[in-house]
C-alpha positions as CSV (number, residue, x, y, z in Angstrom):
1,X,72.9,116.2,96.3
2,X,73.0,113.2,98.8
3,X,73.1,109.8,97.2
4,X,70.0,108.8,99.3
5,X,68.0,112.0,97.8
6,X,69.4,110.9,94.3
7,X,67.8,107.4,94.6
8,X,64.2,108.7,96.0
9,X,64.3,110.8,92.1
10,X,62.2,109.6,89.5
11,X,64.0,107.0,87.5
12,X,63.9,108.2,83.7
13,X,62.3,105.6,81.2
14,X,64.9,104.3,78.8
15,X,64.5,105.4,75.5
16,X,62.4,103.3,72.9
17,X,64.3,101.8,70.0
18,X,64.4,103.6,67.0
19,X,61.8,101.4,64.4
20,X,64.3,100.9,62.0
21,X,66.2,98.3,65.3
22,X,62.8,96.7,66.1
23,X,62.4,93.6,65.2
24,X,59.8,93.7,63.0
25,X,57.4,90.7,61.5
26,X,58.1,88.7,59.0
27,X,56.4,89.6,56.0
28,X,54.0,86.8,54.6
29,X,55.6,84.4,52.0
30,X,53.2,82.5,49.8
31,X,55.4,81.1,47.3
32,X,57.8,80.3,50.1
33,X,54.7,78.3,52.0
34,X,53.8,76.5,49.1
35,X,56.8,75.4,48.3
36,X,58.3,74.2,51.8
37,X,54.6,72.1,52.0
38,X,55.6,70.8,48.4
39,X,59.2,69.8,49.7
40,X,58.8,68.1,52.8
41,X,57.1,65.2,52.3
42,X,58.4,63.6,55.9
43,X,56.0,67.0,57.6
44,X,52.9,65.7,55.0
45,X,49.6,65.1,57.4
46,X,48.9,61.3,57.1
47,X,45.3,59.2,57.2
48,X,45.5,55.3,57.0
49,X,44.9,54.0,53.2
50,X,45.0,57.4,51.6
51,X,47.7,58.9,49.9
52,X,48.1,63.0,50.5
53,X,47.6,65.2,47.3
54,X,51.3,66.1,46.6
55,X,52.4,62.0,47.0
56,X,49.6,61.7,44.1
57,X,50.4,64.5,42.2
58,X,54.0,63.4,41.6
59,X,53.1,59.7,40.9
60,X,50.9,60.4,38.1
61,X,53.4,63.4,36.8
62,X,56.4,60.8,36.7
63,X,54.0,57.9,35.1
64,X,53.5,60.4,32.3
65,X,56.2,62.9,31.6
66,X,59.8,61.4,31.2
67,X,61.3,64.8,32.3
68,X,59.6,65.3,35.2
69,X,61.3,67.8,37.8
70,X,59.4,67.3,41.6
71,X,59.0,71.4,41.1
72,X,56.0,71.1,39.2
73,X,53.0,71.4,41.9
74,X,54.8,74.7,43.4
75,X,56.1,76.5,40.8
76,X,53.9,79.7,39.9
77,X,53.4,80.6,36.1
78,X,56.2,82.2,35.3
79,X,56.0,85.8,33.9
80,X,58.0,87.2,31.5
81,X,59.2,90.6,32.3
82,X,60.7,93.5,29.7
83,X,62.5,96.7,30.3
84,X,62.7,99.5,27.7
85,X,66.2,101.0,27.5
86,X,64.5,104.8,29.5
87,X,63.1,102.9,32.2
88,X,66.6,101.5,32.6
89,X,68.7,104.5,32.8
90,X,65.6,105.7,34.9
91,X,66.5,102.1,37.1
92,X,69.5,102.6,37.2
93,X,70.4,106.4,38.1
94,X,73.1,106.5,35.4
95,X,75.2,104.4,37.1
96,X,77.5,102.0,35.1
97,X,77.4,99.0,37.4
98,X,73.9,99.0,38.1
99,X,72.8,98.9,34.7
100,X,75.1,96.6,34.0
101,X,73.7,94.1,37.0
102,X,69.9,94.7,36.2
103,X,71.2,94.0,32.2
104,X,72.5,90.5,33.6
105,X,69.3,90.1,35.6
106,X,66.9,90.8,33.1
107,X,69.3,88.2,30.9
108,X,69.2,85.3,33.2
109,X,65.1,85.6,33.7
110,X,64.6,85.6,29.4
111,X,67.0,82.4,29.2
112,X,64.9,80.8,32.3
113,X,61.5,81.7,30.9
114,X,61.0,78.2,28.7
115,X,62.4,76.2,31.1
116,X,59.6,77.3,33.5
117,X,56.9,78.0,31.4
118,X,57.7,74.0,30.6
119,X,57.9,73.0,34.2
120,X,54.3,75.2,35.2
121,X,52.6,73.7,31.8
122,X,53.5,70.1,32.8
123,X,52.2,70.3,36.3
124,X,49.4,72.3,35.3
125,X,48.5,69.1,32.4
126,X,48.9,66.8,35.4
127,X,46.6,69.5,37.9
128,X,43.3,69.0,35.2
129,X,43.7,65.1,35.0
130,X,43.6,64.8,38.6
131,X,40.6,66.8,38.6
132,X,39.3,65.2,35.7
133,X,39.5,61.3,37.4
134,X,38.4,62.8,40.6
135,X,35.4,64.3,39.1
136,X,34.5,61.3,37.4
137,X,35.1,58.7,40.4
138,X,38.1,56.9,38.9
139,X,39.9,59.2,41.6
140,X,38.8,58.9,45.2
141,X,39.2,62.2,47.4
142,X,38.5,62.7,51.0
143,X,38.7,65.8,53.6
144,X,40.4,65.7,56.9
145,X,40.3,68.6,59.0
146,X,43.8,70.3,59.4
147,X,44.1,68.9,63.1
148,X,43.2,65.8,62.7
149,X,40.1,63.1,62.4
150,X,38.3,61.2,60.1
151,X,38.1,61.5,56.6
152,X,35.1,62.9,55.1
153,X,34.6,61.5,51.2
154,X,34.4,64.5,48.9
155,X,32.0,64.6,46.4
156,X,32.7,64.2,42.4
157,X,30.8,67.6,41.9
158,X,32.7,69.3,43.8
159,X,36.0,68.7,41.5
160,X,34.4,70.1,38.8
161,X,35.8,73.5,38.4
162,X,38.3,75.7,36.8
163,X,39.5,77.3,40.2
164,X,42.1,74.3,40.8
165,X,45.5,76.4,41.2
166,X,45.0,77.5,44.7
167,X,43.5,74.2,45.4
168,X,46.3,72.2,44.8
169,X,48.9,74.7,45.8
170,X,47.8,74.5,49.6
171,X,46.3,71.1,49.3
172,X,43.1,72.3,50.8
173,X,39.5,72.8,50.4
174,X,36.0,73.9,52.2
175,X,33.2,71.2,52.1
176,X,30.9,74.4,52.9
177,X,32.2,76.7,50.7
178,X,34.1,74.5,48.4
179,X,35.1,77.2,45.2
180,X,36.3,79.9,47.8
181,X,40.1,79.8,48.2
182,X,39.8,81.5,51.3
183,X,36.8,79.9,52.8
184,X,36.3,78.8,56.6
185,X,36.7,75.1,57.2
186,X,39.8,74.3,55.3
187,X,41.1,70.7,55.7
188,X,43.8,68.4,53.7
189,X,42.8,66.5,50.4
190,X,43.9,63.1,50.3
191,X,43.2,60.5,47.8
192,X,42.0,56.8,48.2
193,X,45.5,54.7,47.9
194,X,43.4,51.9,46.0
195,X,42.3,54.3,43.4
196,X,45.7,55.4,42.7
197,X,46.6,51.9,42.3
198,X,44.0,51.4,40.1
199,X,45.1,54.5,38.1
200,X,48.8,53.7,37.9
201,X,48.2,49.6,37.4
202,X,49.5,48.8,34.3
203,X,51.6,52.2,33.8
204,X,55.4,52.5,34.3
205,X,56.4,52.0,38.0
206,X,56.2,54.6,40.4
207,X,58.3,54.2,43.6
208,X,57.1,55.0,46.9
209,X,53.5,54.0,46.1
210,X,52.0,51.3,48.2
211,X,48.2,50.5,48.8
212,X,48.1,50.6,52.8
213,X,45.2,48.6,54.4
214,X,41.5,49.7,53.4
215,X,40.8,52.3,55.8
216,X,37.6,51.7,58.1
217,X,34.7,53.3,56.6
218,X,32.9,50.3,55.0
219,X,31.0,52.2,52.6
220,X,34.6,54.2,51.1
221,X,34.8,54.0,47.6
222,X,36.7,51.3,45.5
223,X,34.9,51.6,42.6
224,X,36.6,51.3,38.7
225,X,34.4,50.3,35.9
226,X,36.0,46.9,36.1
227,X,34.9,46.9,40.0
228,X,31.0,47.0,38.5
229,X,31.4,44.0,36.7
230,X,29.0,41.0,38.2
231,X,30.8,37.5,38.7
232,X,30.1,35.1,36.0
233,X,28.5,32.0,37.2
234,X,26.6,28.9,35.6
235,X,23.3,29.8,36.4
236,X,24.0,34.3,35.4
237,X,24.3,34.8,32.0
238,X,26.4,37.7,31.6
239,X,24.7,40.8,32.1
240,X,24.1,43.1,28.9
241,X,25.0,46.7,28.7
242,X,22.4,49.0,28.9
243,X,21.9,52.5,27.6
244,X,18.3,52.9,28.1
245,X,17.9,56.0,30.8
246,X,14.3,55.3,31.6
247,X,15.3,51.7,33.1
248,X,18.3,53.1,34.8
249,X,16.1,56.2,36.7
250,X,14.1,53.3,38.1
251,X,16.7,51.6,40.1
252,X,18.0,54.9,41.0
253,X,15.0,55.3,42.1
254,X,14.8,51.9,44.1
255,X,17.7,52.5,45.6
256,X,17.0,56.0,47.3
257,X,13.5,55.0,47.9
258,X,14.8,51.8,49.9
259,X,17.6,54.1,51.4
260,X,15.1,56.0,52.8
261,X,12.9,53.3,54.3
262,X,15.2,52.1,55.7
263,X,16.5,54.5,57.5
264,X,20.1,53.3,55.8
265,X,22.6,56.3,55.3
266,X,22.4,57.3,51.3
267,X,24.7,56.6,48.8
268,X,26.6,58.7,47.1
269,X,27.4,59.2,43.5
270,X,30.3,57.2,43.8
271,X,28.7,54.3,46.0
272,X,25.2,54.5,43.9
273,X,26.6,52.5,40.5
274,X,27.4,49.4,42.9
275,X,23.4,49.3,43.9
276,X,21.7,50.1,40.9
277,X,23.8,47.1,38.8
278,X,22.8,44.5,41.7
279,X,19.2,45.8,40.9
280,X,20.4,45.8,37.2
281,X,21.3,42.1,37.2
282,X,18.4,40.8,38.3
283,X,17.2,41.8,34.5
284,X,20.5,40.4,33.1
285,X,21.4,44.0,32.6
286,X,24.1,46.4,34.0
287,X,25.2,49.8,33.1
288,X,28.6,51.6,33.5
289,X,29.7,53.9,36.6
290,X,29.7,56.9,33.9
291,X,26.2,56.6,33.0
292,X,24.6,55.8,36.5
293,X,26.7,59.0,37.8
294,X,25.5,61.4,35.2
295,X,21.7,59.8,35.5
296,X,22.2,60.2,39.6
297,X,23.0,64.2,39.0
298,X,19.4,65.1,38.1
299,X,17.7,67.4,40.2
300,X,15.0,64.9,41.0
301,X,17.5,62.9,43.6
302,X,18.5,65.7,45.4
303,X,16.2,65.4,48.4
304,X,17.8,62.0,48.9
305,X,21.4,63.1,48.7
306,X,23.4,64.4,51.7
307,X,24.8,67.2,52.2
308,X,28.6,68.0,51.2
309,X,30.2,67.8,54.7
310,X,27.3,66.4,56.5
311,X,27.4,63.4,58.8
312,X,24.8,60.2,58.5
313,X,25.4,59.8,62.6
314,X,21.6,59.1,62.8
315,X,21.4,56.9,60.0
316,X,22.5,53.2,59.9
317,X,25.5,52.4,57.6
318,X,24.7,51.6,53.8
319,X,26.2,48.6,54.3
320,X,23.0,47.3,55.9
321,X,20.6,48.4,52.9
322,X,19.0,45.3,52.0
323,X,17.9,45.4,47.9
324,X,16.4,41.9,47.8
């Protein structure tokens, strides 16, 4: 055969690889994620006067437990595992050295156990007191979507809940479907840096945690119980705690009502206390956040709330509600 008719032949395909030479995906790692997001603090999304959940997470771990490690918001709840001696000739195929290795393996897990178990159980401690002062305003969260934007204040409510671990693990939530791990709209959790400074004020120092400048949303929250407290002047007596629900529903009340009228973005649970103790001292009265919040969750005031993840663009900023 001529070389001319040999190159007018059909070339032949080469040959595919065999699958165990492909390269092949990288199976998903969620221990691995969690972890790497939990050790890179200099890849941590950012948001001017807030502090991301992991930076929070470790300051209030260190103000409280002496041995703190830094592994505590990754670390999964350790398990411990047991091997009966048939399952580990079964294991092991009868072979010396390999029962001799899984032996040692089995070994080093048992002697690591407490150690872990400590590590998960302080992190875990620290997990339900975040949630705890977030879901009672002395912790200030906010949403921002994973690319980028403004932050979106989350609501109290929304903290109470026993589903935290995979909350805090990925530092994410939905303001749709907030309980739902794997819910649409996922976006970082930061917290206010003024309320962590509240928090840790008075505590054992925690480096690397500085109050940057209030962020621009006037109507953010910066509210402590002490934040509540009216200025004493001449002509104010000072104000006298009140525990009387009835009076308190009627500035509620007020305040929606005005809210509405108008046309003044609502405020929320967190925001609502401020209001109802100006209306409060004109009675030489006041009431604590606590007890405004949990009167401001009945049913009746829902109409006047917004929606989780909802946006007063039509609405003029609460700033602007005059109570006078």
């Amino acid at each position: 055969m001529s070389n001319q008719e040999s190159d007018l032949r059909p070339k032949r395909k080469p040959m595919a690889r065999l699958l165990g030479h492909r390269d092949m995906p990288t199976p998903p790692d969620p221990i691995g994620e969690v972890r790497r997001l939990w050790t890179t603090p200099d890849e941590w999304p950012s948001c001017p006067g807030y502090k991301f959940l992991p930076a929070v997470f470790e300051a209030l771990g260190r103000q409280r437990f002496t041995n703190w490690t830094g592994a505590e918001g990754w670390i999964p709840r350790p398990v411990l595992r047991t091997m009966s001696e048939e399952r580990l000739r079964q294991v092991s195929g009868g072979r010396a050295d390999i029962e001799l290795s899984t032996r040692a393996s089995f070994s080093r897990q048992q002697a690591n156990y407490p150690t872990q178990l400590a590590t998960f159980q302080r992190g875990e401690t620290v997990r339900k007191e975040i949630a705890h002062l977030c879901a009672s305003g002395r912790l200030v969260t906010a949403w921002r979507a994973v690319h980028g934007g403004a932050p979106t204040p989350i609501q109290p409510e929304l903290w109470i809940t026993e589903v935290l671990t995979e909350r805090f693990a990925t530092c994410k939530m939905s303001l749709s479907q907030p309980f739902r791990s794997s819910a649409s709209g996922q976006g970082w959790i930061f917290v206010f840096s003024e309320s962590l400074e509240t928090r840790l004020r008075g505590g054992s120092t925690v480096s690397g945690i500085t109050a940057p400048a209030p962020p621009p949303i006037p109507e953010q929250l910066r509210i402590s119980d002490q934040a509540t407290e009216l200025e004493k002047t001449p002509d104010r007596p000072t104000p006298k705690m009140t525990r009387k629900a009835n009076v308190v529903h009627s500035k509620i009340a007020i305040v929606y009502a005005q809210a509405q009228k108008q046309g003044v973005k609502p405020p929320n649970v967190n925001e609502l206390p401020v209001y109802v103790n100006r209306l409060l001292a004109s009675d030489g009265q006041k009431a604590t956040v606590d007890f405004i919040r949990n009167l401001a969750a009945d049913p009746r005031y829902a109409p006047h709330k917004l929606r989780p993840g909802s946006h007063a663009t039509a609405l003029r900023p609460l700033s602007e509600l005059d109570l006078s």
